[in-house]
C-alpha positions as CSV (number, residue, x, y, z in Angstrom):
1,X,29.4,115.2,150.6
2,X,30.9,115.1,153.8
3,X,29.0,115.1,157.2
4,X,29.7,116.4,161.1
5,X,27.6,114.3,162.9
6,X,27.6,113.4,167.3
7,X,27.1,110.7,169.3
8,X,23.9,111.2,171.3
9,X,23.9,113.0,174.9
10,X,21.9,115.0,177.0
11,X,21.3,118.4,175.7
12,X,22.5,121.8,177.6
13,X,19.3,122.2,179.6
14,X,16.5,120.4,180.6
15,X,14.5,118.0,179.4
16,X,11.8,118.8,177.3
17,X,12.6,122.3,176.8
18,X,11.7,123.0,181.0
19,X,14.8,125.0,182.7
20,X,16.9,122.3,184.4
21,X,17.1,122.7,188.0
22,X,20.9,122.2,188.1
23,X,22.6,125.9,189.6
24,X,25.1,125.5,187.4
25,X,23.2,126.7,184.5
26,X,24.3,129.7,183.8
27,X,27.9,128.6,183.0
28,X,26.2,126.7,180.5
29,X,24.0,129.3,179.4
30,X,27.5,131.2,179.0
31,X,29.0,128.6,176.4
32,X,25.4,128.6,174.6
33,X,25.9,132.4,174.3
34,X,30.0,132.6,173.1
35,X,28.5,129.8,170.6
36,X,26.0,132.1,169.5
37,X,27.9,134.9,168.7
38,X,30.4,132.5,166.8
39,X,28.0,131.7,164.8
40,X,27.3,135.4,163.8
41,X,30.1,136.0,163.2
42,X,30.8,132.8,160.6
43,X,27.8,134.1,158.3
44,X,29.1,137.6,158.3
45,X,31.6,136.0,155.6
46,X,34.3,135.2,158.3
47,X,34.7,131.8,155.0
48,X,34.0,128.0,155.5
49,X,37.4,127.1,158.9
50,X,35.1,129.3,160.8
51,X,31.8,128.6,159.5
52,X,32.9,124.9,160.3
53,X,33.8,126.1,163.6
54,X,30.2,126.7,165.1
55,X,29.3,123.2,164.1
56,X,31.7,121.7,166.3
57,X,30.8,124.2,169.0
58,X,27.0,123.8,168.4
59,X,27.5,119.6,168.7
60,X,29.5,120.5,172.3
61,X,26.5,122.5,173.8
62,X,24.5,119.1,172.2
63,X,26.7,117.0,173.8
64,X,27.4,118.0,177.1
65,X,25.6,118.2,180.1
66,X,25.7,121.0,183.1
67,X,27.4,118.6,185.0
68,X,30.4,118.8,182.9
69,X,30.4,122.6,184.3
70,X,30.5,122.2,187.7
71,X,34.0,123.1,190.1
72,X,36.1,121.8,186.8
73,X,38.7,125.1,186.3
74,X,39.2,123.4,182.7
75,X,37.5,124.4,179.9
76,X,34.8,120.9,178.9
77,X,36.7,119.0,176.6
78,X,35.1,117.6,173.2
79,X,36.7,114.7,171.0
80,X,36.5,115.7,167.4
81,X,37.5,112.9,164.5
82,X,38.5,113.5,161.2
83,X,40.3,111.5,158.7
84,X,43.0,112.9,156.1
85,X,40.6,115.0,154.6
86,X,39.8,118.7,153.8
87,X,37.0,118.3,156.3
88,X,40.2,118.0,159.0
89,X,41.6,121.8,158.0
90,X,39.3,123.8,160.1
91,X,39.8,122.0,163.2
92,X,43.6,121.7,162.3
93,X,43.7,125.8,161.6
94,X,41.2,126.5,165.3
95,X,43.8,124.8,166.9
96,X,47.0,126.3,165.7
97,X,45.1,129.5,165.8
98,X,43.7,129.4,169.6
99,X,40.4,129.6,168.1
100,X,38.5,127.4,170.6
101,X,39.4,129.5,173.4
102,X,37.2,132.1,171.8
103,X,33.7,129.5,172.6
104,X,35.5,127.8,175.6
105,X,36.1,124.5,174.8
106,X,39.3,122.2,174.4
107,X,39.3,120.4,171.4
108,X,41.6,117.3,171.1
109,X,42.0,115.7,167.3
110,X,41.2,112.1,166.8
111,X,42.4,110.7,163.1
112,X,40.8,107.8,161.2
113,X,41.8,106.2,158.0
114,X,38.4,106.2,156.5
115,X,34.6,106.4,157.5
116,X,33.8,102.8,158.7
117,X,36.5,102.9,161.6
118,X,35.7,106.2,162.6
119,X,31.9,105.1,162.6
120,X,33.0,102.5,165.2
121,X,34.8,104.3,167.2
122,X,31.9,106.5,167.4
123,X,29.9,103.8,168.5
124,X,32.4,102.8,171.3
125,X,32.6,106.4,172.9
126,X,35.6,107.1,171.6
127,X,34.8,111.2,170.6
128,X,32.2,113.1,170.4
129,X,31.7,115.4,167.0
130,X,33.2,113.8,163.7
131,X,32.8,115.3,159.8
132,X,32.8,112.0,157.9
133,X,31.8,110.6,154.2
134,X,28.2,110.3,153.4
135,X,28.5,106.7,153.0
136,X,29.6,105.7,156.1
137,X,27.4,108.5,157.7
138,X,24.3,106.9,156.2
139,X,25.3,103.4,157.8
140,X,26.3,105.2,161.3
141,X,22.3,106.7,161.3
142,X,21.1,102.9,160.3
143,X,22.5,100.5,162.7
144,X,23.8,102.5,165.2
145,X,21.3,105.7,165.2
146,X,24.1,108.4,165.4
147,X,22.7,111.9,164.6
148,X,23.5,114.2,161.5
149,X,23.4,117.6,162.5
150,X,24.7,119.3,159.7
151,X,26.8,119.6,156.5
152,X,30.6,120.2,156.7
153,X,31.5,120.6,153.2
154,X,31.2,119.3,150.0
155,X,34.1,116.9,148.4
156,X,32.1,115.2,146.1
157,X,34.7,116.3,143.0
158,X,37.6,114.9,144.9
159,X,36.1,111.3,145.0
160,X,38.3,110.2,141.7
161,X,38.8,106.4,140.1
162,X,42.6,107.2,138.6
163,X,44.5,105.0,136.0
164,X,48.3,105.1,135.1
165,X,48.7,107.6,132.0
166,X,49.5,105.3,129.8
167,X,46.1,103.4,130.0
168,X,44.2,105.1,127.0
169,X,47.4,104.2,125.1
170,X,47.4,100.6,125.7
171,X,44.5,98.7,127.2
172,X,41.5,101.4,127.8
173,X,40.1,102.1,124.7
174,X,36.6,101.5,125.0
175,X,36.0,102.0,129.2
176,X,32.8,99.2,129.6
177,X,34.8,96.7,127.2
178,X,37.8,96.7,128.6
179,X,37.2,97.5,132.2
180,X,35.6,94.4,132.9
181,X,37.8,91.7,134.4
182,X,39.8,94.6,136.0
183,X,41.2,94.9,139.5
184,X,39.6,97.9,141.6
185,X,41.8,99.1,144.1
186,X,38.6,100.7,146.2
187,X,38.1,102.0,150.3
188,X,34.6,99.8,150.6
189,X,32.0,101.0,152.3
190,X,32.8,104.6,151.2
191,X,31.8,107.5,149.2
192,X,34.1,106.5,147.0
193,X,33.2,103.3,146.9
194,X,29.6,104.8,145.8
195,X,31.3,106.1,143.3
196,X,32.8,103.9,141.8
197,X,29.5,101.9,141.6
198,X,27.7,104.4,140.0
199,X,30.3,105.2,137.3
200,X,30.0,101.4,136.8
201,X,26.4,101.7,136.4
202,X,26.9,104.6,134.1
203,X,28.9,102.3,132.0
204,X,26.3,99.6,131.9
205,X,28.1,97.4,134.1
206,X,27.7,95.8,137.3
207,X,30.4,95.8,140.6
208,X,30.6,92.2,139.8
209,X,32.1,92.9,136.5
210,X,35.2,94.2,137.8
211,X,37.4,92.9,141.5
212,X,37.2,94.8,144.3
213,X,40.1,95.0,146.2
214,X,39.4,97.0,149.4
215,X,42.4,99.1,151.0
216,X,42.6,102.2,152.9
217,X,43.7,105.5,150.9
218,X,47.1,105.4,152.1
219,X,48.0,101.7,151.1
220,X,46.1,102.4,147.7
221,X,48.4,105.4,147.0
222,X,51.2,102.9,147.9
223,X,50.3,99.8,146.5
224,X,48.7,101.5,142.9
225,X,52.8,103.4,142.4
226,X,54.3,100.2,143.3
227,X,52.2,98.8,139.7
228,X,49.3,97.0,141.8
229,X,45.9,97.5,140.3
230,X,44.3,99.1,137.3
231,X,42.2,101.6,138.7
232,X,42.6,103.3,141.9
233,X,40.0,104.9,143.9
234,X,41.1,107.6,145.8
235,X,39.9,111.4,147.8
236,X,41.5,114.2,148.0
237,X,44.6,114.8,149.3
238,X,45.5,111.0,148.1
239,X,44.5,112.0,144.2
240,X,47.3,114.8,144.6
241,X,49.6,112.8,145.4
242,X,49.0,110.3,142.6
């Protein structure tokens, strides 16, 4: 399951729910509105790019303040992080497309190589609206109190363990006899990484059983062709590429 969450900020009004006393409300007001109809449009069946679209719009109207419409002529900016993902495609289609023009924001794409770092980032102010793993979501709401507001998409089927295809062949013939002992090429701290301990648990064994060798996607896609590693833990598009 993949996530959009936001690093907290003042919401596009006042506090409480009372009408902020700032004049430059109804510029803000305006953005609420074009977010609005967005919206509406989305659920009419405009499919999943655009639906994704009014989540990153909502999360601007969360995350900025009136302030950021005051004599600026430029439209507010917001920081959106992805990593390689599906959950990237609808922010990488808006912006080839001239989408955000239609809400009026500027959107500028900030990439990761997995959850934790983005989670990080996050935390140092670094963007503002992310879609990220469940995983490293959880852990961003438990030490560092970053928000969830809603649920990108679902990738759950894409988080794959992959062996070489001659493994059934030769050494894997019975998976909790002979996986034990066996190096675990694995992006820690991860959905996949949840994965990988459940289907261990499946199995009746325990993450100890096996070595966990943490890498990012790309070096596992790399170092699992080059012959390192048994099993390789990988997300879409990295399992394609396998």
């Amino acid at each position: 399951m993949e996530t959009a969450g936001r690093r907290s900020g003042p919401p596009c009004g006042g506090v409480g729910g009372e009408a902020p006393a700032d004049p430059r409300k109804a510029e803000c007001d305006g953005v609420k509105k074009r977010v609005w109809r967005r919206k509406e449009k989305a659920m009419k069946g405009k499919g999943f790019p655009k639906m994704f679209l009014f989540i990153l719009a909502a999360a601007t109207v969360l995350a900025l303040s009136p302030a950021a419409f005051g004599q600026q002529k430029e439209l507010p900016l917001v920081r959106a992080s992805h990593q390689p993902c599906m959950h990237a495609l609808p922010t990488i289609l808006a912006t080839n497309f001239g989408w955000w023009d239609e809400i009026g924001i500027r959107v500028t794409f900030h990439y990761f190589v997995s959850g934790m770092p983005q989670v990080e980032a996050g935390q140092a102010g670094e963007w503002d609206v992310g879609a990220i793993g469940t995983v490293p979501c959880l852990f961003a709401g438990v030490k560092y109190q970053q928000p969830l507001i809603a649920i990108s998409n679902d990738e759950s089927v894409t988080n794959n363990m992959m062996v070489r295809p001659d493994a059934f062949n030769t050494w894997l013939k019975d998976p909790k006899r002979d996986l034990k002992g066996r190096t675990f090429l694995v992006s820690t701290i991860s959905t996949g990484h949840y994965a990988v301990v459940a289907y261990l648990k499946k199995l009746g064994l325990k993450e100890s059983d096996v070595k966990i060798v943490h890498m990012e996607q790309s070096a596992i896609l790399s170092a699992f062709l080059s012959g390192q590693g048994d099993v390789a833990q990988t997300w879409a598009p990295f399992n394609y590429m396998m």
